[in-house]
C-alpha positions as CSV (number, residue, x, y, z in Angstrom):
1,X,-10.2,165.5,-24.4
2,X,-10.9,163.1,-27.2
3,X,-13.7,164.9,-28.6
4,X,-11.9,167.9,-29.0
5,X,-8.9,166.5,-30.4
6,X,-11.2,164.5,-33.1
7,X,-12.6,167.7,-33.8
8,X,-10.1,169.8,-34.6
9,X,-8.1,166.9,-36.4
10,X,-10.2,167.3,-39.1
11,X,-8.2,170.8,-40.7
12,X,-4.7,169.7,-38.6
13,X,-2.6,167.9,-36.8
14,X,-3.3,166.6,-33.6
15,X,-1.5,164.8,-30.9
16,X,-3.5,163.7,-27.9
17,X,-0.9,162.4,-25.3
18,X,-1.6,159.9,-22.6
19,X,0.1,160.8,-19.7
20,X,1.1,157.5,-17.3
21,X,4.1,158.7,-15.7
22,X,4.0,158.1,-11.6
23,X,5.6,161.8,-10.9
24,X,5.2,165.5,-11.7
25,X,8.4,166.1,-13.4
26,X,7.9,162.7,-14.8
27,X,4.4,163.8,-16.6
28,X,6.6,167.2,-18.2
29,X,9.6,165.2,-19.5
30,X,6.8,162.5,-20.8
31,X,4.8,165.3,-22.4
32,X,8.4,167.2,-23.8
33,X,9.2,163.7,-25.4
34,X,6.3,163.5,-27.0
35,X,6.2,166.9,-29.1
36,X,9.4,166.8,-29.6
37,X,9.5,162.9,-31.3
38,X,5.8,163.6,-33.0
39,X,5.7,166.9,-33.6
40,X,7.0,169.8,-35.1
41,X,7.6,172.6,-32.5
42,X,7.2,175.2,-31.4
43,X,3.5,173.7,-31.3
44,X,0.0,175.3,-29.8
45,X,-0.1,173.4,-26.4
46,X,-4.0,173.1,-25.3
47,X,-4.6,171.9,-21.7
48,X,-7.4,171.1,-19.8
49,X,-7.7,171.1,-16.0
50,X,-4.7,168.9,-14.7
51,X,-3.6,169.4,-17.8
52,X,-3.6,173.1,-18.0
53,X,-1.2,172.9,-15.2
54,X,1.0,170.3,-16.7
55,X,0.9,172.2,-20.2
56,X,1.9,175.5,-17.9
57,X,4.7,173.6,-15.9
58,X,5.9,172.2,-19.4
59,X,5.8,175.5,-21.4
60,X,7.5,177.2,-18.5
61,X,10.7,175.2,-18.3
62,X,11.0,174.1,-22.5
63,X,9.9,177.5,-23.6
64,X,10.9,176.7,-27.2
65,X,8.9,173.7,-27.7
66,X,5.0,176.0,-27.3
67,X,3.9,178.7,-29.6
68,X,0.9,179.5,-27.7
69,X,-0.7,178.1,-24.6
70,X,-4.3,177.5,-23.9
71,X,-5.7,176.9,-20.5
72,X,-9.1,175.1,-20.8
73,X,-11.1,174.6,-17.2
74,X,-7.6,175.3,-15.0
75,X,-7.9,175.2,-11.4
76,X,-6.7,178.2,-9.4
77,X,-3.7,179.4,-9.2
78,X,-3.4,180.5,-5.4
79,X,-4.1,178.8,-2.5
80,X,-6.5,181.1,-1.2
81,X,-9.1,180.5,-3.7
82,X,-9.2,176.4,-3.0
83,X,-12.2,176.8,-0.3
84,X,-14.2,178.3,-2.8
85,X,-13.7,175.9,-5.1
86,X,-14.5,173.2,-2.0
87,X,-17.6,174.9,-1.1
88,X,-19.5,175.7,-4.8
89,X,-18.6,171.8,-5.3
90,X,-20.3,171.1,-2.0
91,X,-23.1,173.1,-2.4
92,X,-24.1,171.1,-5.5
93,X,-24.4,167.7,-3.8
94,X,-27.0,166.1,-1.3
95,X,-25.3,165.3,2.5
96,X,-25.1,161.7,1.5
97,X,-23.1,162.7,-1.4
98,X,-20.8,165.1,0.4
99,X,-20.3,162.5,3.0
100,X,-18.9,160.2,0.1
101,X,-16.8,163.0,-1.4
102,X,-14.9,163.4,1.8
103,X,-14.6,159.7,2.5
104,X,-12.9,159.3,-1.1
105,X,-10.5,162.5,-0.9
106,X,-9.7,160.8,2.9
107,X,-8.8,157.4,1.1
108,X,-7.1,158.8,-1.4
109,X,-4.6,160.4,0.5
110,X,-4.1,157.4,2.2
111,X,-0.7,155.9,0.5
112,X,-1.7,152.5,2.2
113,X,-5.4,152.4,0.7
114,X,-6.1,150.2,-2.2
115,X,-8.8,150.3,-5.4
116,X,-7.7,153.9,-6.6
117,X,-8.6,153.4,-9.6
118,X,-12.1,152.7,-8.3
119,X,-12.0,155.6,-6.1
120,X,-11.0,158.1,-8.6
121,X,-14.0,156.8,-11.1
122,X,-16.6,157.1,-8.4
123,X,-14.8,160.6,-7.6
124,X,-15.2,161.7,-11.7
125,X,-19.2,160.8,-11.4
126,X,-19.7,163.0,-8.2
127,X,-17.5,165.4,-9.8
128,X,-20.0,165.2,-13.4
129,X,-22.9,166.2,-10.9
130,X,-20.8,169.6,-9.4
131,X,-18.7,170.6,-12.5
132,X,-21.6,170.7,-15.2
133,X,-24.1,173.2,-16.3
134,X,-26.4,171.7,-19.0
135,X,-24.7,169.2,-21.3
136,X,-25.4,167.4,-23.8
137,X,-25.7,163.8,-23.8
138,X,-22.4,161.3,-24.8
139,X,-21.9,159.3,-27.5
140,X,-18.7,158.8,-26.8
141,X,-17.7,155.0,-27.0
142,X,-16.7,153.7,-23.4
143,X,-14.7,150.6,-24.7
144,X,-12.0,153.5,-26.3
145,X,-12.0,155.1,-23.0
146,X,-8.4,155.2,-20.8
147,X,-9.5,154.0,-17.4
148,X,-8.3,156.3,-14.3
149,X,-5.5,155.7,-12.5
150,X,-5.9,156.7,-9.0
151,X,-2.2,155.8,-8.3
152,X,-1.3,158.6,-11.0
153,X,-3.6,160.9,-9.6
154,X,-2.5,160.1,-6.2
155,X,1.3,160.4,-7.3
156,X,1.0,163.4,-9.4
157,X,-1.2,165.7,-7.4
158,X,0.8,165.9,-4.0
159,X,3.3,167.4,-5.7
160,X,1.6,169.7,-7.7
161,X,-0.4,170.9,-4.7
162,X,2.5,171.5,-2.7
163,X,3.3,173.8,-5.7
164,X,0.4,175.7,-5.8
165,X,0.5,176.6,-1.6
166,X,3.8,177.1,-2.5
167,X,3.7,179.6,-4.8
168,X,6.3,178.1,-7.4
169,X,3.5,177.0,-9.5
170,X,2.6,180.7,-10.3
171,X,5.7,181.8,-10.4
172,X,6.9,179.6,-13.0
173,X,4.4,182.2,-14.8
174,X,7.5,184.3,-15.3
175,X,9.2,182.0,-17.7
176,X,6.4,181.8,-20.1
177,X,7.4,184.2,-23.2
178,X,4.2,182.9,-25.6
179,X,0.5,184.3,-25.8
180,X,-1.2,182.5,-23.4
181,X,-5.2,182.6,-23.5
182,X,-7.4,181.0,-20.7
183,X,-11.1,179.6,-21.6
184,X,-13.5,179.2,-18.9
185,X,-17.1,178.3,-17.8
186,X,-18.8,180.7,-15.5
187,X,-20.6,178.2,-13.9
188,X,-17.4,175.6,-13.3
189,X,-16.8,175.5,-9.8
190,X,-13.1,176.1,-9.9
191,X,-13.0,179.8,-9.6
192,X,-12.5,182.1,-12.4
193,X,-10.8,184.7,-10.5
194,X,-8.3,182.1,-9.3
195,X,-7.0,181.9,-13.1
196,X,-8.0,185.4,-14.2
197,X,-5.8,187.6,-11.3
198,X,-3.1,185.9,-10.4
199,X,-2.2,185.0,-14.4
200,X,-2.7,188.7,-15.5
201,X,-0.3,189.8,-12.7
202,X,2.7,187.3,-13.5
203,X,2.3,186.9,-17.7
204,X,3.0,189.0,-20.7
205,X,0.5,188.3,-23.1
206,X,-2.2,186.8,-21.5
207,X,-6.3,186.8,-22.7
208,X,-8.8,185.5,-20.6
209,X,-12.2,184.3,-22.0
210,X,-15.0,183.3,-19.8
211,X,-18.3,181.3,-21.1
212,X,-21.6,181.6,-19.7
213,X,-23.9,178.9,-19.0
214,X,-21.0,176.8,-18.9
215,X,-19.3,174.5,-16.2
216,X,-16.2,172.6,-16.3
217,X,-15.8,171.2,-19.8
218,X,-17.0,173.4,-22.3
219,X,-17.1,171.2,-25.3
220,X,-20.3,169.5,-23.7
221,X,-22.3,172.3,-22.7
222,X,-25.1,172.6,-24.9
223,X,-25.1,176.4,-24.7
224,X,-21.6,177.0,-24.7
225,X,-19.6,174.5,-27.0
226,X,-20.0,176.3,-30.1
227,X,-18.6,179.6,-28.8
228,X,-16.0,176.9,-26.5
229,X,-14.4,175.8,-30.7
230,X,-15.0,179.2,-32.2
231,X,-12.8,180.6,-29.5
232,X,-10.2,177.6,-29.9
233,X,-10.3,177.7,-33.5
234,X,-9.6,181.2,-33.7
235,X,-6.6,181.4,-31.5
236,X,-5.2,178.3,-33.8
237,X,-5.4,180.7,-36.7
């Protein structure tokens, strides 16, 4: 989320934390000790994808530490909606390319396998050819880039999974007191209903705000980024 958290440096504060820790609960106490030694809570907590779930998890057990919470490209919330999610991303990729995508899940569930880091990378290109709508091309510099860490990914995302079939991840939904607001692309393959339902049934003060012509990051899609920061900027104010 660099380019978003460039952007909206330029009128605030921003903090853009790495997140290395090799366990779920790890990632939250990582993520507390950072707004708590750099910045000056209770803070607006924006989180994209993974993230959105971490930022959730976090905001849910240190309720004091998040103002408001925004959810940008979250996956779904209930089990049931992971085969759609499966299928739309399917859908969008040649048979050579979905015989890849299952080959690279396979080894990275594999806690024997090696080169994660390459798998996950060749994972996030297949994953640029499913999750976008029209975006605009990058100018971002690769040499500033964090590499992926599949043994992160691979560490991390059991656990949060097991959550999610679970049900504890949503029902950590009943600890959240702030406004929450959830911003996505109507053409991102993770379902929208999957965020929309389940988080109007368990919070408060929750707003949901879906783009059109947009997939999974909204900050790149040429027809939806502008309306992606106006939307941002005005739940900052």
């Amino acid at each position: 989320m660099a380019p978003v958290a460039r952007r909206l440096a330029s009128e605030r504060g921003v903090l853009e934390p790495i997140q290395m820790e090799m366990s779920l609960q790890g990632q939250v106490n990582e993520l507390r000790e950072v707004l708590e030694t750099y910045g000056d809570p209770p803070v607006t907590l924006i989180g994209f994808s993974w993230g959105a779930w971490l930022s959730f998890i976090t905001t849910a057990r240190h309720p004091n530490l998040v103002r408001k919470l925004i959810l940008v490209g979250s996956g779904p919330f209930r089990e049931e909606y992971v085969p759609q999610l499966h299928e739309t991303r399917m859908s969008r990729l040649s048979r050579e390319e979905r015989a890849e995508w299952e080959a690279i899940t396979e080894a990275l569930a594999d806690p024997e396998g090696e080169k994660k880091d390459t798998l996950i990378t060749r994972l996030g290109v297949l994953a640029s050819k499913t999750d976008t709508y029209d975006p605009v091309p990058s100018d971002a510099d690769a040499s500033n880039r964090v590499g992926a860490r599949g043994d992160v990914f691979q560490a991390v995302w059991a656990r949060a999974a097991a959550m999610r079939r679970s049900g504890e991840l949503l029902a950590l939904g009943g600890q959240i007191r702030c406004p929450v607001v959830a911003i996505h692309g109507d053409y991102d393959p993770h379902p929208a209903e999957g965020v929309e339902k389940p988080l109007t049934a368990v919070l408060d003060h929750f707003h949901f705000v879906l783009l059109e012509a947009c997939g999974h990051k909204p900050w790149i899609e040429r027809g939806a980024r502008d309306r992606f920061f106006a939307v941002v900027e005005r739940e900052l104010r």
